[in-house]
PLY file of the C-alpha trace (Angstrom):
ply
format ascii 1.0
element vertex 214
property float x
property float y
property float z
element edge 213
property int vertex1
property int vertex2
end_header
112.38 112.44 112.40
115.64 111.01 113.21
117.29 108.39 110.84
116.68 105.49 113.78
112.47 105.95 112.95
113.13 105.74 109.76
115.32 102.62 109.71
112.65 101.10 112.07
110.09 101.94 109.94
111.90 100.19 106.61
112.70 97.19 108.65
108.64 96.63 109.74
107.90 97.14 106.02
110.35 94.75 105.24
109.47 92.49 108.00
105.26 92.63 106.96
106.07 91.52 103.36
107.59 88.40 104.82
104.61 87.77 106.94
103.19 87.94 103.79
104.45 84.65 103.01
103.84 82.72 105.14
99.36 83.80 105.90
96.93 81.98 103.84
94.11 83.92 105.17
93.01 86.29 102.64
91.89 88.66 105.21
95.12 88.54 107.04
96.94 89.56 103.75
94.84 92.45 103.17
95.25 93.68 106.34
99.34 93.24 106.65
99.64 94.77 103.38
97.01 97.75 104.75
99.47 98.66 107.66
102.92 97.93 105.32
101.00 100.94 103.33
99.81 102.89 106.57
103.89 102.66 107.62
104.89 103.52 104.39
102.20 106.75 104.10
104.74 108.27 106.78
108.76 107.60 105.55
108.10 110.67 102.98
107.94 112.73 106.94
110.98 110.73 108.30
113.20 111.70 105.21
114.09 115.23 106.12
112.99 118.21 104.93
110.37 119.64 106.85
106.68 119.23 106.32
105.68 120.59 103.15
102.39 120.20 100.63
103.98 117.96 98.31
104.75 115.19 101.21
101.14 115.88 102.69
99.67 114.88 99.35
101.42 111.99 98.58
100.79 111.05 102.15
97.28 111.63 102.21
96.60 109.72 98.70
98.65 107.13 100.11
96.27 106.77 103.26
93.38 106.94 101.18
93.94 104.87 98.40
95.97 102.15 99.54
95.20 102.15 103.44
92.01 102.39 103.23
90.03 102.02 99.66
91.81 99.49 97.94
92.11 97.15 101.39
87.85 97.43 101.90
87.31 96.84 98.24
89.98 93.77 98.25
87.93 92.95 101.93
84.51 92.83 99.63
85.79 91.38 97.31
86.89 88.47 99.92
83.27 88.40 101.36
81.60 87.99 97.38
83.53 85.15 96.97
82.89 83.22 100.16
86.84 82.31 99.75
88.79 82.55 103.30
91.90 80.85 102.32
94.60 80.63 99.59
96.52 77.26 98.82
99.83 77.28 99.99
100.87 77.40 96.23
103.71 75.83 94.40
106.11 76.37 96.66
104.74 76.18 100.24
105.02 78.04 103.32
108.21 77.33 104.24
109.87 77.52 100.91
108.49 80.84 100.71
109.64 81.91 103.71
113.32 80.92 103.07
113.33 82.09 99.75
111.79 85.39 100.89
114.89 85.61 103.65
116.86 84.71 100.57
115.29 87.22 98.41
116.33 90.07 101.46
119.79 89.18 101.52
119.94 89.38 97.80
118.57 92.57 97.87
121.18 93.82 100.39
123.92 92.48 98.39
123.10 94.41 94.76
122.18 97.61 96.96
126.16 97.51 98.17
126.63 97.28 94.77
125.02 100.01 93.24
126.60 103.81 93.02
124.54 106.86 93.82
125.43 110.55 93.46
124.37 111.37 96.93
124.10 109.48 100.09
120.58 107.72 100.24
118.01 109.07 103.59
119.23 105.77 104.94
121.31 102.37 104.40
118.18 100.76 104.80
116.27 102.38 101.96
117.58 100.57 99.18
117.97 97.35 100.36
114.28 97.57 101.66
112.82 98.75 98.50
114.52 95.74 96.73
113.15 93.49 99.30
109.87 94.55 98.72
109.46 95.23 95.23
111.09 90.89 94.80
108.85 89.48 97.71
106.05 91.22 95.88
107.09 89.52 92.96
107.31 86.28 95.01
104.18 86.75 96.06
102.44 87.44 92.53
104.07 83.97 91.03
103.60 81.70 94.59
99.87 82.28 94.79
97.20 80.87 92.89
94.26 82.50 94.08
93.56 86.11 91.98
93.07 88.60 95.16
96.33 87.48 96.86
98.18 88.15 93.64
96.95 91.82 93.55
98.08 91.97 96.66
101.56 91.14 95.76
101.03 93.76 92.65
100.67 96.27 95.42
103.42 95.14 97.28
105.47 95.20 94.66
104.26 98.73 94.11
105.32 99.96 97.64
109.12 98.56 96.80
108.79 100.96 93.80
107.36 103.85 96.05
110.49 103.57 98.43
112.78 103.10 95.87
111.26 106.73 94.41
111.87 108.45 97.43
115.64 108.79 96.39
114.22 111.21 93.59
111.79 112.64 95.82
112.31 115.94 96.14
112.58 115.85 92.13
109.66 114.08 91.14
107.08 116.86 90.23
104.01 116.51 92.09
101.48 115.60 89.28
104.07 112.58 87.85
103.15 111.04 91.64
99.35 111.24 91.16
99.36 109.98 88.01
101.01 106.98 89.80
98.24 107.38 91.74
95.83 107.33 89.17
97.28 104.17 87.60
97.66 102.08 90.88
93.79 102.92 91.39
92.69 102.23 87.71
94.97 99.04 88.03
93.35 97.75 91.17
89.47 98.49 89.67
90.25 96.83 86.52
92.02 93.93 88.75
88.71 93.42 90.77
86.34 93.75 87.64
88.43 90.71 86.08
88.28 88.54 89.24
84.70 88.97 89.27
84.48 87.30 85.98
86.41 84.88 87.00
84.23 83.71 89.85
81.25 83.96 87.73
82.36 81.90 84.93
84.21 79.46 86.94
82.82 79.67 90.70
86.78 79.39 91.68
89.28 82.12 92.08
92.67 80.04 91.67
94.46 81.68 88.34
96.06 78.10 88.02
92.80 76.51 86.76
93.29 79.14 83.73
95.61 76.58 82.08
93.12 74.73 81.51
90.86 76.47 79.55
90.32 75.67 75.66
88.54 76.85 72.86
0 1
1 2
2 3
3 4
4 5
5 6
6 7
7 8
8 9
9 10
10 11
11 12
12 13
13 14
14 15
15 16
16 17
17 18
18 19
19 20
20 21
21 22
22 23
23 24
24 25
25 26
26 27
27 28
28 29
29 30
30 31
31 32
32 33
33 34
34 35
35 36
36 37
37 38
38 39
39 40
40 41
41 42
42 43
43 44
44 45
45 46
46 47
47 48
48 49
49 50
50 51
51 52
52 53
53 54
54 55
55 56
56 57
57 58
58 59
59 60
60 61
61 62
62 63
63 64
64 65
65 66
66 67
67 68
68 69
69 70
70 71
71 72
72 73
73 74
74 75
75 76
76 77
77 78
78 79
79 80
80 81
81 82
82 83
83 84
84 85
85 86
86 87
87 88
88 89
89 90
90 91
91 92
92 93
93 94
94 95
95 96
96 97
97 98
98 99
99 100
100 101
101 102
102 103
103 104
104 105
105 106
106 107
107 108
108 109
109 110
110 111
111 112
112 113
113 114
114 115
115 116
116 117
117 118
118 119
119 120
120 121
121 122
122 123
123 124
124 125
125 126
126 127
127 128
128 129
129 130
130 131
131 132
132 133
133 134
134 135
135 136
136 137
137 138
138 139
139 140
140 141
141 142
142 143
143 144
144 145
145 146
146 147
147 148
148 149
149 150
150 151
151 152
152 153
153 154
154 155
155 156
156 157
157 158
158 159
159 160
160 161
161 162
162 163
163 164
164 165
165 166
166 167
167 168
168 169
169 170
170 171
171 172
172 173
173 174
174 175
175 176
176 177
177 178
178 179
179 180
180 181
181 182
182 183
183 184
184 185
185 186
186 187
187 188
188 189
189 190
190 191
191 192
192 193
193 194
194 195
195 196
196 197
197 198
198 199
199 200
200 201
201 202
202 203
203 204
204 205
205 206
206 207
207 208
208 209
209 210
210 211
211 212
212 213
């Protein structure tokens, strides 16, 4: 793959966490953050190197796991509920949005600050995996309802999975599914806890939590 792909690809990554910000349908989240993963399950390819077992794998457990598992679980989890929507949250739509755009160009500026060893796959890589790993972030503490912040988990997980792929070639095989592992364990014990919270509470915005007492 040449480096033009690849830059393309970081930029829709980048460009599907910001849509991110500014959906309030829950199924609409799902599904951007479902093809950010789908994109991301092929920049391991675009990186150089040839086509080997260890970028197969990681591939493949990214397609399965996080393309297509966690996303119909999440999907479920959306019909259980009879929720649709999530509350603009405390900041709004378009608050998000700027401070997302703020949030990118932040992320460009400590990437030009940073010294590496060796000259990353791309220019982009960096300041993508910044971008994602904060809007994630942004996400997690902008949203009240319970299934959009394990979205933004995730999402903050796929910053960390493209900031990895500087160490790629380095990162033994069985360290990455044990990321794996986690991310999945994570996820089931995420949906186990929002379905307490809709039984106890018949809600699933996180913000009513402040109100509980003993």
């Amino acid at each position: 793959m040449t480096p033009l792909w690849l830059d393309m690809a970081l930029a829709v990554i980048v460009i599907l966490a910001i849509c991110l910000l500014g959906t309030s349908r829950l199924g609409s989240i799902i599904q951007l953050f479902a093809f950010q993963s789908f994109i991301l399950a092929f920049v391991p390819f675009m990186i150089g190197g040839g086509i080997g077992p260890h970028k197969i794998v990681i591939a493949g457990g990214t397609l399965l796991i996080k393309v297509i598992f966690i996303p119909a679980m999440l999907l479920w989890a959306v019909r259980h509920v009879s929720i649709r929507r999530d509350s603009p949250g405390i900041l709004g739509v378009s608050a998000s949005l700027l401070l997302g755009g703020c949030l990118v160009g932040l992320s460009f500026f400590l990437s030009s600050r940073l010294i590496f060893p060796g000259n990353p796959f791309s220019d982009l890589l960096i300041p993508s995996a910044f971008s994602t790993l904060f809007i994630g972030f942004l996400v997690i503490i902008s949203r009240t309802k319970a299934i959009t912040q394990v979205v933004g988990y995730l999402v903050m997980e796929n910053g960390i999975f493209l900031f990895a792929l500087l160490l790629f070639e380095t990162t033994p095989l069985l360290v990455e599914l044990g990321i794996f592992l986690d991310i999945f364990v994570g996820v089931f014990v995420m949906g186990i806890i929002m379905n307490h919270i809709q039984n106890e509470f018949d809600h699933m915005d996180t913000s009513q939590l402040i109100s509980l007492k003993e």
